[in-house]
C-alpha positions as CSV (number, residue, x, y, z in Angstrom):
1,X,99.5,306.6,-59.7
2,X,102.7,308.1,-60.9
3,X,105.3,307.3,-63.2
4,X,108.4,309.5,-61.9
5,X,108.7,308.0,-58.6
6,X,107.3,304.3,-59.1
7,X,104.4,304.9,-56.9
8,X,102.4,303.2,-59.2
9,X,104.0,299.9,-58.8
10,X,103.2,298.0,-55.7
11,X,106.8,296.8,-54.3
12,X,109.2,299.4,-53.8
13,X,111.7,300.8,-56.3
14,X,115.2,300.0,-56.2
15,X,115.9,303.2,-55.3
16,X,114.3,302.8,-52.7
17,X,113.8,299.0,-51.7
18,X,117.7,299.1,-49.2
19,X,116.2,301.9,-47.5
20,X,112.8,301.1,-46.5
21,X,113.0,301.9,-43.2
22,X,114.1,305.4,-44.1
23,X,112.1,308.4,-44.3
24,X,115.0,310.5,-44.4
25,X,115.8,308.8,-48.0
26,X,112.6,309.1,-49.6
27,X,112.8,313.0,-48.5
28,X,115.7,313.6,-50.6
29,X,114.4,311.9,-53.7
30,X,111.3,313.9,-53.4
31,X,113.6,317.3,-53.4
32,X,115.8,316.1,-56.2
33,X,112.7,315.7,-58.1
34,X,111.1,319.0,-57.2
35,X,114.6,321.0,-57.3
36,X,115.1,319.7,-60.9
37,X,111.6,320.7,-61.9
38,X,112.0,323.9,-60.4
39,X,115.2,324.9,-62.1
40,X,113.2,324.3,-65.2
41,X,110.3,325.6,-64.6
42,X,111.9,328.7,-64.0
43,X,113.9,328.7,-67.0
44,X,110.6,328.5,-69.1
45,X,108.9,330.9,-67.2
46,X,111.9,333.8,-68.3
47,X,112.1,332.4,-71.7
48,X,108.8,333.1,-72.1
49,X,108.5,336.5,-70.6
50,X,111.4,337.6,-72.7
51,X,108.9,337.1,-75.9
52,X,106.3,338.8,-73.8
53,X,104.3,335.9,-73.1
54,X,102.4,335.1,-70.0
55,X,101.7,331.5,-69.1
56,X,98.4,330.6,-67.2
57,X,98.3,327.5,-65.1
58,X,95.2,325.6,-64.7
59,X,94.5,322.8,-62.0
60,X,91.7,321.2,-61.5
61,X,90.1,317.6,-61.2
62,X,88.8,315.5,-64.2
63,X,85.7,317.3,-65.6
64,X,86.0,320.5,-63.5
65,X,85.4,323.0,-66.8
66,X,89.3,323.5,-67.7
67,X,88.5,323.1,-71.4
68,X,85.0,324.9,-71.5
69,X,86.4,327.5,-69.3
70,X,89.3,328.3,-72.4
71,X,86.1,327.6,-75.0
72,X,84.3,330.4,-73.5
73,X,87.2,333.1,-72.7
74,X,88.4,332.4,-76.6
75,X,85.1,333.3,-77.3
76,X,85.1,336.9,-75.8
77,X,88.7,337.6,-77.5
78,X,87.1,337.5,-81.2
79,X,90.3,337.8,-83.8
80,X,92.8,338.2,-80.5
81,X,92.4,334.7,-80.1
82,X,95.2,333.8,-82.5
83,X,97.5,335.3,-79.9
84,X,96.9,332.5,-77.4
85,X,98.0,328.6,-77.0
86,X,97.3,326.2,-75.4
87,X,99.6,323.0,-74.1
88,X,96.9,320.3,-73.0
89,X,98.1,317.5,-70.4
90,X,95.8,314.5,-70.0
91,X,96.4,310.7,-69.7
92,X,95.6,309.9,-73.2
93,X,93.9,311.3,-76.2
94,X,93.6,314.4,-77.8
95,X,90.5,315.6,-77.3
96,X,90.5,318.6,-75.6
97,X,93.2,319.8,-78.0
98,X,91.1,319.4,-80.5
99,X,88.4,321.7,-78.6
100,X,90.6,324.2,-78.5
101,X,92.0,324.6,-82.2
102,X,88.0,324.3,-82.9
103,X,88.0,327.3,-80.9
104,X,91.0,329.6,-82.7
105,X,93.7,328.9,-80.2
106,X,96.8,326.9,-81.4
107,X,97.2,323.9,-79.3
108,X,99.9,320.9,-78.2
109,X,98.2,318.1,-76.8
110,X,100.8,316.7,-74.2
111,X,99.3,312.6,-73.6
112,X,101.0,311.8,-70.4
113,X,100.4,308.0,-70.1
114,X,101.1,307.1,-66.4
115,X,102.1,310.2,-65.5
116,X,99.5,312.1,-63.5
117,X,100.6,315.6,-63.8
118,X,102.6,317.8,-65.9
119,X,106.3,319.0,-65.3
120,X,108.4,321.9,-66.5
121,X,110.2,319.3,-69.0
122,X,106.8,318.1,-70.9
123,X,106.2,321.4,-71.5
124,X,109.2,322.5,-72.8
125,X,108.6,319.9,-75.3
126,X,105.5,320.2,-76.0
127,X,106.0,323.9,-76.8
128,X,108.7,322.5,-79.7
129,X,105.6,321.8,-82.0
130,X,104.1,324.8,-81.5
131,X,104.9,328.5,-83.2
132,X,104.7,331.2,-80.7
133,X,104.9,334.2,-82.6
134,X,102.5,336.4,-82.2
135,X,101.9,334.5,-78.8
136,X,101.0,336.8,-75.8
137,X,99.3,333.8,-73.8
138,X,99.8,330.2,-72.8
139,X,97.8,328.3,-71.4
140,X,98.7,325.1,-69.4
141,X,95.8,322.5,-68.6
142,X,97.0,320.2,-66.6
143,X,95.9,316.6,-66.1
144,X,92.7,316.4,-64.7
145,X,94.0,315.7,-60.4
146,X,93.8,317.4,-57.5
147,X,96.8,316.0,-55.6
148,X,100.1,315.3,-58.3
149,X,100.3,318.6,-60.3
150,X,100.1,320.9,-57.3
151,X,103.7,320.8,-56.4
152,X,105.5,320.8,-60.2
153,X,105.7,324.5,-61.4
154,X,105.6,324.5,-65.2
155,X,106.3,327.8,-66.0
156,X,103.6,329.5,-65.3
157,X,103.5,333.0,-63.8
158,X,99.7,332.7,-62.2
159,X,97.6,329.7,-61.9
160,X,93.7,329.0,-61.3
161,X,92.4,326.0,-59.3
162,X,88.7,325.0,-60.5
163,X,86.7,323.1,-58.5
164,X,83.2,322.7,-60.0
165,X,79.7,322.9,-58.2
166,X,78.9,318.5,-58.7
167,X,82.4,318.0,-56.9
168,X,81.6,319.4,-53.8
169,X,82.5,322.4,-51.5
170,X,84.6,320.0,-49.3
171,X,87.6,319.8,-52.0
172,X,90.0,322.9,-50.3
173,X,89.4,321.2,-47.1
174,X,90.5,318.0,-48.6
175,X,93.1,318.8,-51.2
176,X,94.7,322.3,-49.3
177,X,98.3,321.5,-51.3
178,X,96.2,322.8,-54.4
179,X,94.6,325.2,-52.8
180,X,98.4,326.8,-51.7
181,X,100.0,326.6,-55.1
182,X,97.4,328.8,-56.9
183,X,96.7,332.6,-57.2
184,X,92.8,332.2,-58.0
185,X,89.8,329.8,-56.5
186,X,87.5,329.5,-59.2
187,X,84.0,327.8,-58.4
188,X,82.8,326.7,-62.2
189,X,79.0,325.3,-63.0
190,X,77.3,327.6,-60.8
191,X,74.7,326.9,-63.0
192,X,74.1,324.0,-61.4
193,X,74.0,325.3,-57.7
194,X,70.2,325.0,-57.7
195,X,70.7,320.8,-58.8
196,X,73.6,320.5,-56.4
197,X,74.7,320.4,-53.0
198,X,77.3,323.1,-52.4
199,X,77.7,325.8,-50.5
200,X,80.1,328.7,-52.1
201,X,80.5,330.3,-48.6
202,X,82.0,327.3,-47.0
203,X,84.1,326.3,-49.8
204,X,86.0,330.1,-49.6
205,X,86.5,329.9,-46.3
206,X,87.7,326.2,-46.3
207,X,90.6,327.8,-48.8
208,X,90.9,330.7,-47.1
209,X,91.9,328.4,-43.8
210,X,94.6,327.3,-46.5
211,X,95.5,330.6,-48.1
212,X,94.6,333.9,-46.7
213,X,93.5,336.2,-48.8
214,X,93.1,333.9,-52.2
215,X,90.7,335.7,-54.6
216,X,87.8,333.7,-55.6
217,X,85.7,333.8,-58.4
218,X,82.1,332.4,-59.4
219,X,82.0,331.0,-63.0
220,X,79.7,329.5,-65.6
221,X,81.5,329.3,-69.1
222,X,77.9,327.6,-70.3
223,X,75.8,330.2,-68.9
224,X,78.4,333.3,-68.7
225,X,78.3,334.1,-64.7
226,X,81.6,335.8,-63.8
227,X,82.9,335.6,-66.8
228,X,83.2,339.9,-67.4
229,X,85.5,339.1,-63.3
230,X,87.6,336.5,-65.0
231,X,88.7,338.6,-68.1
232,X,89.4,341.3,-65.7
233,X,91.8,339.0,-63.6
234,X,93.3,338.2,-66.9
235,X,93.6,341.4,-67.8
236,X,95.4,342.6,-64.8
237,X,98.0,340.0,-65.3
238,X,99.0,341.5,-68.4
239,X,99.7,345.5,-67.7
């Protein structure tokens, strides 16, 4: 599943193959990874601020409305639109990139391969293609998982988990490391809560259990519900 640690290959790593019998070992090389992300994560996040920029994190599973959520804030900015960016993170392709210039933001498609998640690292050089003057936003879409991205900080100063009305309201239950590295629950597609089986009061409280306190919002970039709540959240960040 992921290309830092090997995971994705059946046998063990070297690393790791003379100490298969050690938890203790496979601790440490999860905290080297993590500290080293960290260290640069935070790095980004001050470079940014000092150019007045705010990065946005978004999480979410494949097909949870990251993309159309951007399409449909862009849309309310009008001409302040060429003040945001975007850095896009999925396996391959540029798609969703190309969403996104469509819609008036600039964009850096980051195509991860194996990797299932974003670090600090790919975005620091993804943001080398990209001019940020007259930036005041960044976005960061991550690759479309619930479990990898959770834990690798990219720079970001808040981030929004979506989890969309088809996926279920079971997800913070499931997947609470998500639900604990996020600053906003965001139920997308309510449109489709009529279709669907999902109930928005259990899926709160399931990440409340996780996260006391987490605000939540109900959205639906197609048909507009919440969306007045979410540019206020955004707007908050920014005074």
């Amino acid at each position: 599943m992921c290309g830092i640690c090997g995971c994705d290959r059946l046998e063990a790593p070297p690393h790791l193959a003379a100490h298969a019998g050690s938890e203790t070992r496979r601790l440490e090389v999860e905290r080297s990874l993590l500290a080293d992300n960290d260290w640069h994560a935070e790095h980004l996040k001050e470079h940014l601020a000092a150019r007045g920029i705010e990065a946005i994190g978004l999480l979410g599973g494949p097909g949870a409305g990251k993309t159309a959520l951007l399409e449909a804030t862009f849309a309310r900015l009008g001409e302040a639109v060429r003040c945001e960016a975007v850095v896009e993170g999925d396996c391959a392709s540029d798609l969703d990139a190309q969403r996104i210039a469509a819609a008036g933001a600039r964009a850096a498609q980051v195509a991860t391969g194996s990797l299932c998640h974003l670090d600090a690292h790919l975005v620091e050089h993804a943001l080398e293609t990209l001019t940020l003057d007259g930036v005041t936003r960044l976005w960061i879409e991550n690759v479309g998982n619930l479990v990898c991205p959770a834990p690798f900080r990219c720079g970001e100063s808040r981030r929004a988990l979506l989890i969309s009305t088809p996926e279920g309201d079971d997800k913070p239950a499931k997947y609470p490391a998500a639900v604990a590295a996020v600053d906003l629950l965001l139920i997308t597609k309510v449109d489709l809560l009529p279709h669907v089986r999902f109930d928005v009061e259990r899926c709160v409280a399931a990440a409340h259990r996780v996260k006391p306190g987490l605000p939540s919002l109900c959205i639906s970039a197609q048909r507009g519900d919440g969306m007045e709540e979410w540019m206020e959240w955004l707007r908050t960040g920014s005074r």
